[in-house]
MILOTI-66002 format. One record per residue (C-alpha): residue number from 1; z, y, x. Coordinates in steps of 0.25 Angstrom, whole numbers, plus 2048, in hexadecimal, padded with zeros to 3 digits. Layout:
BEGIN
[NUM,[Z,Y,X]]
...
END
This chain:
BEGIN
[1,[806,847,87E]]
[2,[809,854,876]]
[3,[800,85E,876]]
[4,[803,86C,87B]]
[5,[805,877,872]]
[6,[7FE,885,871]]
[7,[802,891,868]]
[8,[7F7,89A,866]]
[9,[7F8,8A5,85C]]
[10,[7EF,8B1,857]]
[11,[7F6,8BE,851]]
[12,[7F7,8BE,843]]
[13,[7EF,8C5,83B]]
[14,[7F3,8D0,834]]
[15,[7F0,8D1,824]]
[16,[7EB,8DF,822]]
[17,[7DE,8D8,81E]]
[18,[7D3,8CF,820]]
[19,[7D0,8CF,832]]
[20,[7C3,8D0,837]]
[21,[7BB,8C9,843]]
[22,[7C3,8D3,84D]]
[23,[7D1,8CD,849]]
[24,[7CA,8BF,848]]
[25,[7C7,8BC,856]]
[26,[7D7,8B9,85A]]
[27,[7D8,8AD,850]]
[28,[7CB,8A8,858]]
[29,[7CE,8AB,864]]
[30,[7DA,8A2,862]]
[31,[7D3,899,858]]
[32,[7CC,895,865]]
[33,[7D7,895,870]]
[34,[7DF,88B,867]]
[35,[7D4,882,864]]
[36,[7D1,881,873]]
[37,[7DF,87F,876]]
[38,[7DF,871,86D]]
[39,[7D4,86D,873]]
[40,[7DA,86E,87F]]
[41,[7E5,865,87A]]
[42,[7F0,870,876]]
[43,[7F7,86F,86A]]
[44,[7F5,87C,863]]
[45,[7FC,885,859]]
[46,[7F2,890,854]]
[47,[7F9,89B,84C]]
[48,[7F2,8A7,844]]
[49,[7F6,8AE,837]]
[50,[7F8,8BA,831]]
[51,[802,8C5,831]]
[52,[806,8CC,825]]
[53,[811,8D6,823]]
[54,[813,8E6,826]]
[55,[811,8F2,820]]
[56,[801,8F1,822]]
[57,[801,8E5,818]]
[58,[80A,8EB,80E]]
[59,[802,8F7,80F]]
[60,[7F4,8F1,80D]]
[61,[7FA,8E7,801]]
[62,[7FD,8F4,7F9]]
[63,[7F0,8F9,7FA]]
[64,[7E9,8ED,7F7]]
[65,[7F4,8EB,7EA]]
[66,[7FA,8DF,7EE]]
[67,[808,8D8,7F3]]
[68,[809,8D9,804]]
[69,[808,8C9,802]]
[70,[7FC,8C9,7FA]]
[71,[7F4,8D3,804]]
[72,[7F7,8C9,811]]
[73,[7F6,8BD,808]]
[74,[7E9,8C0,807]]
[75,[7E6,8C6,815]]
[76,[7EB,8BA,81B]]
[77,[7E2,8B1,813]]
[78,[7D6,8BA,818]]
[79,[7DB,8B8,827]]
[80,[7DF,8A9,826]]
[81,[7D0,8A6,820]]
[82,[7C9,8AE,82B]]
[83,[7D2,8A6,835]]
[84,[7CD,899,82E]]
[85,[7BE,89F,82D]]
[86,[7BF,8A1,83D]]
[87,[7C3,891,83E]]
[88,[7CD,894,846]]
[89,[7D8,889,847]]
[90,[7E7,890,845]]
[91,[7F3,885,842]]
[92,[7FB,890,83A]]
[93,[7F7,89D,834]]
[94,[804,8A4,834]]
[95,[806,8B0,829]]
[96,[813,8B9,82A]]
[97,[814,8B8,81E]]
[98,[818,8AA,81F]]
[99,[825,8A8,819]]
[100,[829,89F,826]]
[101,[824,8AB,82E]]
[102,[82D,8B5,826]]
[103,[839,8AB,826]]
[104,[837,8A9,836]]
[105,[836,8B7,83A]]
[106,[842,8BC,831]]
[107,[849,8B1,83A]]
[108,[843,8B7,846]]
[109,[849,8C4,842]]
[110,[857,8BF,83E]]
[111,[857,8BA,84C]]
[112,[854,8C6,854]]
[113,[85E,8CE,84B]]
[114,[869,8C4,84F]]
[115,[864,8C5,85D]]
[116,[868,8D5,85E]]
[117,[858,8D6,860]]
[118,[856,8DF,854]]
[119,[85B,8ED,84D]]
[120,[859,8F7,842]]
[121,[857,904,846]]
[122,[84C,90F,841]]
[123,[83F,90E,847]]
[124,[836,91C,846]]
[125,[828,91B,84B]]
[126,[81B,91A,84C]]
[127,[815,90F,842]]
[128,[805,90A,841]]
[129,[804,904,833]]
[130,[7F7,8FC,837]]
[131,[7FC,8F8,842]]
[132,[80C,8F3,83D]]
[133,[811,8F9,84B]]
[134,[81B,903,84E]]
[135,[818,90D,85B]]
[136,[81F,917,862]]
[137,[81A,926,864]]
[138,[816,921,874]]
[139,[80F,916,871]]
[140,[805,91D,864]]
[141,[7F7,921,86B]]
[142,[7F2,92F,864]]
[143,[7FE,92F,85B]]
[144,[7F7,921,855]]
[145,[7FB,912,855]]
[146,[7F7,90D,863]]
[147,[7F2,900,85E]]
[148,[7E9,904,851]]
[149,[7E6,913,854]]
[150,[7EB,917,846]]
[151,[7F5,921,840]]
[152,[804,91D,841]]
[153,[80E,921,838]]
[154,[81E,926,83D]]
[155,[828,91B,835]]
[156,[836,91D,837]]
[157,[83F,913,831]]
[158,[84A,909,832]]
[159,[847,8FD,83B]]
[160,[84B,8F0,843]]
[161,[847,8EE,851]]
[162,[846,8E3,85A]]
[163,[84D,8E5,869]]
[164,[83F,8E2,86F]]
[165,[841,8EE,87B]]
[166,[84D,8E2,87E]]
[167,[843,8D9,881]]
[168,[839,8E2,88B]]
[169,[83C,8DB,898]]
[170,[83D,8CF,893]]
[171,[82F,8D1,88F]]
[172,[82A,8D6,89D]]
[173,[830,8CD,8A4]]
[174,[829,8C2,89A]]
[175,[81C,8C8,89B]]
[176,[81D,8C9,8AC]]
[177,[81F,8BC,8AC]]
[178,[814,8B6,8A3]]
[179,[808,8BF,8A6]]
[180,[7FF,8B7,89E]]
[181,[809,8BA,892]]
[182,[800,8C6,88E]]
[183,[7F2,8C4,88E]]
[184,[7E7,8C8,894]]
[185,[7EF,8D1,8A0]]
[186,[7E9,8DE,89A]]
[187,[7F2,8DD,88C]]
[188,[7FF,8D9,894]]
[189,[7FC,8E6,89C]]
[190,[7FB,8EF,890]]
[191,[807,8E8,88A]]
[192,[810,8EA,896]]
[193,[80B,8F8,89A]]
[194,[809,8FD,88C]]
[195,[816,8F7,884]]
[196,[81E,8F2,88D]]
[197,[821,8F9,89A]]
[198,[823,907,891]]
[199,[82E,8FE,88B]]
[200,[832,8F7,87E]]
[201,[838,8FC,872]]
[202,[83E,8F4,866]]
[203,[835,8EF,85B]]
[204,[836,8F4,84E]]
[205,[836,8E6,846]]
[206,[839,8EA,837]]
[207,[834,8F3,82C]]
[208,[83A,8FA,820]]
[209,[82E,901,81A]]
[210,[826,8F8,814]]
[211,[828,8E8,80F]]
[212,[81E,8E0,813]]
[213,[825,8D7,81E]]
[214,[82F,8CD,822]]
[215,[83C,8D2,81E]]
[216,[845,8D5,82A]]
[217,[852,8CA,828]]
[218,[85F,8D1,823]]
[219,[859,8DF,81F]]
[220,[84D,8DF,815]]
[221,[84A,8EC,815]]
[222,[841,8E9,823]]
[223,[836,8E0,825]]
[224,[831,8D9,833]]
[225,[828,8E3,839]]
[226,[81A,8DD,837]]
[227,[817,8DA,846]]
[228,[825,8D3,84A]]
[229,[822,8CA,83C]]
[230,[814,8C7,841]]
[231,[816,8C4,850]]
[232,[81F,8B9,84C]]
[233,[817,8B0,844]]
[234,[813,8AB,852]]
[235,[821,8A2,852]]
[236,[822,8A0,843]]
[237,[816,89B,842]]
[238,[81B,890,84A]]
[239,[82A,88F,841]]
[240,[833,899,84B]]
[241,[840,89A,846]]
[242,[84B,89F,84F]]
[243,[855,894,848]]
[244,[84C,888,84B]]
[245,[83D,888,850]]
[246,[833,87E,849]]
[247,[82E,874,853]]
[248,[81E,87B,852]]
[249,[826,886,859]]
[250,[82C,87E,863]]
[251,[81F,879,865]]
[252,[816,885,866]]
[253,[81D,891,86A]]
[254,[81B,899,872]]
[255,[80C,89C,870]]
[256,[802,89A,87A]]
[257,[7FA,8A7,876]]
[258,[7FA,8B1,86B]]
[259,[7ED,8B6,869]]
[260,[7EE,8C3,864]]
[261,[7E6,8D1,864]]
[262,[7E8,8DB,870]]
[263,[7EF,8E7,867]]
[264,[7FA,8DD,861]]
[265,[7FE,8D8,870]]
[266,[809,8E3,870]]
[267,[810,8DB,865]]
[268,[80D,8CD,86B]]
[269,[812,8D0,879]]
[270,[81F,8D8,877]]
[271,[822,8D7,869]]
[272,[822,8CA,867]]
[273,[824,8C4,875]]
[274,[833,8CC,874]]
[275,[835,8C7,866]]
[276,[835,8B9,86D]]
[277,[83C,8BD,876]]
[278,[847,8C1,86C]]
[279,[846,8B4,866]]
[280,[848,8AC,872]]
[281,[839,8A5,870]]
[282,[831,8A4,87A]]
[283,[824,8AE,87C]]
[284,[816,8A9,879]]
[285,[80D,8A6,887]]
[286,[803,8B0,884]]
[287,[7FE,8BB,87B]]
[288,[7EF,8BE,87C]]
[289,[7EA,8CC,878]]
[290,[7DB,8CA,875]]
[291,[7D1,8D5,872]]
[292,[7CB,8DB,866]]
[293,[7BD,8D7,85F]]
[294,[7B8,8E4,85B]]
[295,[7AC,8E8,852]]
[296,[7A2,8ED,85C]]
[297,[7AB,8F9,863]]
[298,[7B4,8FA,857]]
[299,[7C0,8F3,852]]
[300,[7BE,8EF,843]]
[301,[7C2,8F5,837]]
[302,[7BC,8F5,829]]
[303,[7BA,906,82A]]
[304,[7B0,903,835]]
[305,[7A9,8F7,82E]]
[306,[7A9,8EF,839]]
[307,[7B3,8E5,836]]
[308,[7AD,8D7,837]]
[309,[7B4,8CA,831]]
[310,[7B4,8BC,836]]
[311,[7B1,8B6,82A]]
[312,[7A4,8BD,828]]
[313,[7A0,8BB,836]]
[314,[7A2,8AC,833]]
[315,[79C,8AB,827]]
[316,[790,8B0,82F]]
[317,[791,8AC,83C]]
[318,[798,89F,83A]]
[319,[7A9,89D,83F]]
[320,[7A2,89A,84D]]
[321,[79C,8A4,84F]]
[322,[7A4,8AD,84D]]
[323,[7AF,8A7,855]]
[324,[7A5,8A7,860]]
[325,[7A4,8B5,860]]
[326,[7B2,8B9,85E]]
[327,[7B6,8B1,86B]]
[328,[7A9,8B4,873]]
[329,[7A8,8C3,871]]
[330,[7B9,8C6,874]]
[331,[7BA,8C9,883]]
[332,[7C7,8C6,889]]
[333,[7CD,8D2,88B]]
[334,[7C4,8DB,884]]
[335,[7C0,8DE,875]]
[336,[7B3,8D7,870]]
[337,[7AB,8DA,865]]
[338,[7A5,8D8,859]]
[339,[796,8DA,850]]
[340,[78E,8D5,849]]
[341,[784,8D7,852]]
[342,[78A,8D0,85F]]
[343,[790,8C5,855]]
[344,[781,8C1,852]]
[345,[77C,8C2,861]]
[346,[786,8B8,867]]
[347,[784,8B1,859]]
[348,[774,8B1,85E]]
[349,[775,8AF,86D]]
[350,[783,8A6,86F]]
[351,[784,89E,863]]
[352,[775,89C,85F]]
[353,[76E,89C,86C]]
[354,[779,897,877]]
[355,[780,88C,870]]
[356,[779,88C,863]]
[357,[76A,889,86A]]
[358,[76F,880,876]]
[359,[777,876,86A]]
[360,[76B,876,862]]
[361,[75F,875,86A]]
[362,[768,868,873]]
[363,[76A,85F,867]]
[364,[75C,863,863]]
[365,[756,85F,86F]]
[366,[75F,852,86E]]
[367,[75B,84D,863]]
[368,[74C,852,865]]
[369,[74D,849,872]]
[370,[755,83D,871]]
[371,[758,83C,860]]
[372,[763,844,862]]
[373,[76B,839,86C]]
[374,[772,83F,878]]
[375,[76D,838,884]]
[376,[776,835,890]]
[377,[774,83E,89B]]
[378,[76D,836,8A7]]
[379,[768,841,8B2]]
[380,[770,84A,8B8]]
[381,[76A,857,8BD]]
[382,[770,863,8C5]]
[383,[76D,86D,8B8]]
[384,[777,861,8B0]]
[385,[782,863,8B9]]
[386,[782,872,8B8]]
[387,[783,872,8A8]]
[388,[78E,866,8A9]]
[389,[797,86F,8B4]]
[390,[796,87A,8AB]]
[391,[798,873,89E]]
[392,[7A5,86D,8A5]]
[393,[7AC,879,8AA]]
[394,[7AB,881,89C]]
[395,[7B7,87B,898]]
[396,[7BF,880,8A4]]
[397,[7BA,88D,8A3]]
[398,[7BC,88E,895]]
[399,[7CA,888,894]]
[400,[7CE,894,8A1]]
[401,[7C7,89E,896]]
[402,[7CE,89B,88B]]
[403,[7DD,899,891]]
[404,[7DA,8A9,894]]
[405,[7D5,8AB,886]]
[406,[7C8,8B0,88D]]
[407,[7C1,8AA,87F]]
[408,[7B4,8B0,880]]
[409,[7B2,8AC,88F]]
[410,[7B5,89E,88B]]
[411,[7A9,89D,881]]
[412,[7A1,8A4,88A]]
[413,[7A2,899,895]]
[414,[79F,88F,889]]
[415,[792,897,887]]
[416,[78F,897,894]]
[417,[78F,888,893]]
[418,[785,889,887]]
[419,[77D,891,88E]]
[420,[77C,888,89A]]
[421,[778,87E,891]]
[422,[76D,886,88E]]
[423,[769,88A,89B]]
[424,[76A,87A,89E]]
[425,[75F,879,891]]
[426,[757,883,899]]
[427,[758,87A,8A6]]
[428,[755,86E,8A0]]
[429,[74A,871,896]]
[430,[74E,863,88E]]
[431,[740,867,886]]
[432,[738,864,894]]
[433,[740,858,897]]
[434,[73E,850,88A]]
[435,[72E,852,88B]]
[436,[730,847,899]]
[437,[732,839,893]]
[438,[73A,838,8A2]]
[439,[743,843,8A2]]
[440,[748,83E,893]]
[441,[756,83A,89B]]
[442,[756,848,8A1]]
[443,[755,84E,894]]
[444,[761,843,88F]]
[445,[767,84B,89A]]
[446,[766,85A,897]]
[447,[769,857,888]]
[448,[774,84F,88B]]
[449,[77B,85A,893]]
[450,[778,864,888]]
[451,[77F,85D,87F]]
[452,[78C,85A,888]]
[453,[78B,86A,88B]]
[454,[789,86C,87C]]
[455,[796,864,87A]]
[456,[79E,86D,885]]
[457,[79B,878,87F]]
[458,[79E,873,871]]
[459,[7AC,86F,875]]
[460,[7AE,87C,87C]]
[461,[7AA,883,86F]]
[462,[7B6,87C,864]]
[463,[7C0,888,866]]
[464,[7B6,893,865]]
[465,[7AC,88E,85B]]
[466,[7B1,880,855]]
[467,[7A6,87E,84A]]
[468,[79C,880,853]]
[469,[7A2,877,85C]]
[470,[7A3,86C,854]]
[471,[793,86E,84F]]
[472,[78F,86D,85E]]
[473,[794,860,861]]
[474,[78E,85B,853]]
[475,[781,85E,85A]]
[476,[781,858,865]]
[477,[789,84C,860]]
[478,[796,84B,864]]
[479,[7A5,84D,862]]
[480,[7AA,84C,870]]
[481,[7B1,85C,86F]]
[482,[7BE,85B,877]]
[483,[7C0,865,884]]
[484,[7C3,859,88B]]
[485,[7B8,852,887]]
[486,[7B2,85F,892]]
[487,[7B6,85A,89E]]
[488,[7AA,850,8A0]]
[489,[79A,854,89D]]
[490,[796,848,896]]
[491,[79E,845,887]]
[492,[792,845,880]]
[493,[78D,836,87D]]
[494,[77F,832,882]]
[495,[77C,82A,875]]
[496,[781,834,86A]]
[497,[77A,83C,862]]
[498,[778,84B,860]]
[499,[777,850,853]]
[500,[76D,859,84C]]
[501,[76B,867,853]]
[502,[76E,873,84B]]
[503,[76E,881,84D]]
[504,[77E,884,850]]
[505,[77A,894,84E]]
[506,[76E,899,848]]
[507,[768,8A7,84D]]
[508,[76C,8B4,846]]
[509,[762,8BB,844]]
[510,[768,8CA,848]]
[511,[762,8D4,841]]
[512,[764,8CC,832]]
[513,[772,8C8,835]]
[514,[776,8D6,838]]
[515,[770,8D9,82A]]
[516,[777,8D0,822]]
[517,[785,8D3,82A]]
[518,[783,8E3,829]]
[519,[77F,8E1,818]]
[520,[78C,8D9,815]]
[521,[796,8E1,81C]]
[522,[7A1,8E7,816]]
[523,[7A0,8F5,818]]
[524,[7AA,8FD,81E]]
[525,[7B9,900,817]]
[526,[7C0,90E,81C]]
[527,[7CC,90A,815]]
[528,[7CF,8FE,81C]]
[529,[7CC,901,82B]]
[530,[7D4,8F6,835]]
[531,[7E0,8FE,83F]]
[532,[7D7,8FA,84A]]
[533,[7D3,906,852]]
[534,[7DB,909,85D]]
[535,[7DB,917,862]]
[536,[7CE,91E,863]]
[537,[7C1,91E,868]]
[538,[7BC,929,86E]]
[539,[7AF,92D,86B]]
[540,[7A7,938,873]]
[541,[7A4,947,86E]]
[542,[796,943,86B]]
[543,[799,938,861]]
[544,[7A2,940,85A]]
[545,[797,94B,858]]
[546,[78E,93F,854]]
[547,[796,93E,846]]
[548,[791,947,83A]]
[549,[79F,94B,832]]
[550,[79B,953,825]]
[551,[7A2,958,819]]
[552,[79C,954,80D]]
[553,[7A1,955,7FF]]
[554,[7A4,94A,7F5]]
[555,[79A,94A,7E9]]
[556,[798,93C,7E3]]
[557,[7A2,930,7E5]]
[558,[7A3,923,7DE]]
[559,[7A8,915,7E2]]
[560,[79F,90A,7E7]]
[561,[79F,900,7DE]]
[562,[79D,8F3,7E8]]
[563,[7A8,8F9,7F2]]
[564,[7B8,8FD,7EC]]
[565,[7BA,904,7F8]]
[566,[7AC,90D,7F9]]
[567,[7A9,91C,7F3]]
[568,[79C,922,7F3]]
[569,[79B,92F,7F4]]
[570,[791,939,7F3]]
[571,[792,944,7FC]]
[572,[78C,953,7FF]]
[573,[78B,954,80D]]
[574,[785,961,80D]]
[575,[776,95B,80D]]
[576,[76E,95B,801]]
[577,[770,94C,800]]
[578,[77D,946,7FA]]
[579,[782,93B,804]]
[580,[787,92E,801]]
[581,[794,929,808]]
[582,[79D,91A,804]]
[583,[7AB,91D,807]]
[584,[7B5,912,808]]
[585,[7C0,91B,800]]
[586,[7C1,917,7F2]]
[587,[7CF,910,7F6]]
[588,[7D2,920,7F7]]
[589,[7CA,928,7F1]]
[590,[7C5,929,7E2]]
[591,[7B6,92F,7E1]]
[592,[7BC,938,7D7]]
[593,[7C6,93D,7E2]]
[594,[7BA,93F,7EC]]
[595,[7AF,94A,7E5]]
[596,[7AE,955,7EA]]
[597,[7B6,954,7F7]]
[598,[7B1,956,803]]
[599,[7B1,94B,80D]]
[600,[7AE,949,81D]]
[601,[7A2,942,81F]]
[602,[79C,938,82B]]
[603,[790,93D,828]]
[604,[784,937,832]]
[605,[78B,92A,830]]
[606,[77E,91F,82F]]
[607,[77E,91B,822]]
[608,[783,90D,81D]]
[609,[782,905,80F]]
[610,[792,903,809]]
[611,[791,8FB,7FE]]
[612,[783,8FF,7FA]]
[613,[786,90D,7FD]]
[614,[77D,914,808]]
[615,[78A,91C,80E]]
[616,[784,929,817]]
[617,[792,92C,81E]]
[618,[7A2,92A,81E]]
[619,[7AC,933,819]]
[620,[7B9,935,823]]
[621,[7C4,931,81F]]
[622,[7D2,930,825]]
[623,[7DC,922,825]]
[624,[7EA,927,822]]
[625,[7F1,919,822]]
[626,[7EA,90D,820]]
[627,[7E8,90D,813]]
[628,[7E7,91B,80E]]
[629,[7D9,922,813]]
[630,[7D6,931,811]]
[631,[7C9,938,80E]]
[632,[7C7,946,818]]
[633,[7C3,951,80D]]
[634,[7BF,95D,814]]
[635,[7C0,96B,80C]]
[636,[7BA,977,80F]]
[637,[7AD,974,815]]
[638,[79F,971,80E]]
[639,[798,965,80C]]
[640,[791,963,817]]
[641,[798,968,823]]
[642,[798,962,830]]
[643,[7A5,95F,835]]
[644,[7A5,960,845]]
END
């Protein structure tokens, strides 16, 4: 008997540079929904990758002094490795750079040409480079991009279109009747009131003002626009060909679920489901908008220095622990968060204490009492039954939670297992039991069930935190790991051995971790701050007035030798003390170019060490574009002056 397939797909991510943990968590989130899914029996097709052409790209390769090829070549080699260092299981890793990928979509293309589905006309408009996304002057918020918060530019220039306003019933009539198409029922009501309902209009598809993309078919003067190119890789990744489909596509499509971020769902629920609809495919099942993973309160970027990456955190955490965290701390409908701080807590209290403790101190106590043999469990008390219910319906609940993608719910209720296993250690008190030659099959008992619970919650754990999966059931000697193996309390053989107890986490200690993580971070880089905010957060009168802006003028300046991207300067600031300040502006600014100017300064800013500079303070300093950063010079006023 076949098995049946499943799609699941992340977004793919885009090559600007290297992602941190915040970008991370989707390939997890799916890592772990697809590994569930085989073990459930499906036969799954996992797809990830990397999306690679625009304007953004071309941009930041001339800056870095290469070919568009040679920047994402490299940027995809950064994301694919941290996909890897996440072991996270994908069949493919699609790049639209691909040559298959170009060839497919330029045949996509030919298609929808032939179809009548597109035309060249003039497109003037509102265009977020960061973002690669044309807007009208309705849908701006404060004159900015709507998505990213950042500047947009007017662009007028010759253009084709896809007839995607053709399509708009079609799309609401498709949505009305699969309301679980769009999920979870808050993103499909800010798609259909936001984007819909006010009405469709056709989608700029092509470029003419820069190269870096798939050329459009019969007039090379265009490229694909980027987010068209990038939204089909989900059916050339499979070998879509409008001519003749491979058999992997006939077997897979349409996809299950496409996991993606919640500010790209515009593009997976209306875009893409009309370009299918063009094409005569069918749409996928679902499109799951997840939330953010935020650094603290904030969104990260490399200005704020508070951009975490995964490999770090695995290099000292370990892969499982941080894919713990990543699927425990992301609520369902709401953004989660990350620091170092909570990372190390639930390091401390879940990982070390909960699981970590019950494992070790159960094969400790085995082998301290019986040589490490598992004894067959001969009484039966009510306290058993209680932990063997529990132990039973985990599965259940966990398979309900995962089908609704309520991933952090779903290792709660493994948890909660673990923790009853504790509690029934409590109960129990195996360490009284073993000092009465009598209750010696009582104690075979509790230890037994321990073990067998252990094993519940080690098979439970393979899609969330495989390696340490695998260690558990080392431990307490078995092998027996399948979700049907769930359905009965008792797989464990009376008989075997369990192996030698070792600590699974060991205990941070808080304060010396925080230590050594605050000494080798990278400190913050103005230049290369992420398009991440959106909008604006207001901030009351009294915080404003908190902030100490002064003039102070430039007296001293010189590089930093052990950062190309720091000045130090030396500052009057109207005291009698010069002031010391590390600037991240030596892409811009030579020290020569800077004396004797006078500069805005953040002036009760708490000082922080850049590089072996104590910095007291931040010059302001104003993003054009996103590669051209301008210092505020002030003239006219004296060093020293408050601004206010």
């Amino acid at each position: 008997m076949s098995k049946q397939p499943y799609y699941i797909t992340t977004a793919i991510a885009y090559t600007s540079r290297k992602p941190h943990i915040g970008n991370s968590y989707e390939i997890v989130l799916s890592d772990a929904l697809a590994r569930f899914k085989r073990m459930q029996g499906y036969d799954v097709f996992f797809q990830t990758g990397t999306d690679e052409h625009g304007q953004k790209i071309e941009e930041y390769a001339a800056a870095a002094g290469v070919s568009p090829k040679e920047y994402v070549d490299k940027v995809a080699g950064e994301i694919k490795d941290i996909c890897d260092c996440l072991n996270t299981t994908y069949d493919k890793f699609i790049r639209t750079t691909d040559k298959e990928h170009e060839e497919s979509v330029q045949k996509i293309f030919k298609k929808l040409i032939d179809k009548g589905d597109v035309y060249k006309s003039e497109y003037e408009g509102w265009y977020c480079v960061p973002c690669e996304s044309f807007f009208t002057d309705s849908q701006l918020v404060d004159g900015k991009c709507p998505d990213c918060g950042r500047e947009v530019r007017k662009e007028k220039e010759e253009a084709y279109f896809f007839k995607m306003s053709k399509y708009q019933k079609q799309l609401e009539e498709y949505i009305e009747e699969n309301p679980n198409f769009i999920y979870p029922e808050s993103r499909k009501k800010e798609m259909i009131n936001n984007f819909i309902k006010p009405g469709l209009q056709d989608l700029c598809i092509s470029r003419s003002t820069f190269k870096w993309g798939i050329p459009f078919p019969g007039d090379e003067k265009h490229v694909i626009y980027v987010w068209v190119d990038a939204l089909l890789n989900y059916i050339t990744g499979l070998g879509y060909d409008p001519e003749n489909n491979s058999e992997m596509y006939k077997k897979y499509w349409p996809a299950n679920v496409h996991i993606i971020g919640k500010d790209i769902l515009r593009f997976h629920t209306i875009y893409w489901p009309i370009m299918l609809m063009a094409l005569g495919e069918p749409l996928p099942k679902q499109v799951f908008g997840h939330p953010w993973l935020l650094s603290g309160n904030d969104k990260m970027s490399k200005s704020r220095g508070n951009v975490i990456y995964a490999d770090d955190l695995c290099d000292r955490f370990g892969v499982d622990a941080v894919r713990y965290y990543l699927l425990s701390e992301m609520p369902h409908a709401q953004d989660g968060t990350i620091t170092y701080e909570t990372i190390i807590e639930r390091f401390n209290s879940d990982l070390a204490n909960t699981l970590g403790n019950l494992v070790n101190r159960t094969v400790a106590m085995n082998n301290k009492y019986f040589d490490g043999v598992i004894q067959a469990p001969d009484t039966v008390e009510d306290i058993d039954n209680e932990l063997k219910e529990m132990a039973l319906s985990t599965l259940g609940e966990v398979t309900k939670l995962l089908d609704t993608y309520k991933v952090s719910d779903a290792l709660s209720k493994i948890f909660d297992l673990a923790k009853r296993c504790n509690k029934y250690i409590d109960e129990t008190m195996p360490w009284a039991l073993a000092k009465d030659e009598e209750k010696k099959a009582r104690l075979g008992t509790v230890l037994y069930n321990l073990i067998e619970g252990i094993r519940f919650i080690a098979v439970l754990l393979q899609p969330f935190m495989p390696e340490t999966s695998v260690k558990i059931l080392e431990q307490i000697g078995t092998d027996v790991n399948t979700l049907d193996s769930l359905a009965e309390f008792g797989a464990v053989k009376a008989g075997d051995k369990v192996g030698v107890a070792t600590p699974l986490f060991s205990r941070l200690d808080v304060e010396k971790t925080l230590a050594e993580i605050e000494a080798s971070l990278p400190q913050p880089e103005a230049e290369e701050e992420e398009n991440e905010i959106i909008g604006l957060a207001e901030i009351q009168y009294d915080d404003f007035a908190k902030v100490e802006l002064r003039v102070c003028e430039v007296i001293d300046c010189k590089p930093i030798k052990k950062a190309k991207k720091l000045l130090e300067l030396t500052l009057n600031d109207g005291t009698k003390e010069p002031r010391t300040v590390a600037s991240g502006i030596a892409k811009w600014y030579k020290p020569e170019e800077l004396m004797g100017k006078k500069v805005i300064v953040v002036a009760n800013l708490a000082p922080r060490t850049l590089c072996g500079v104590e910095s007291h303070g931040m010059i302001l300093a104003g993003e054009i574009t996103e590669d051209d950063i301008k210092v505020a010079f002030v003239d006219g006023l004296p060093a020293g002056t408050q601004l206010s």
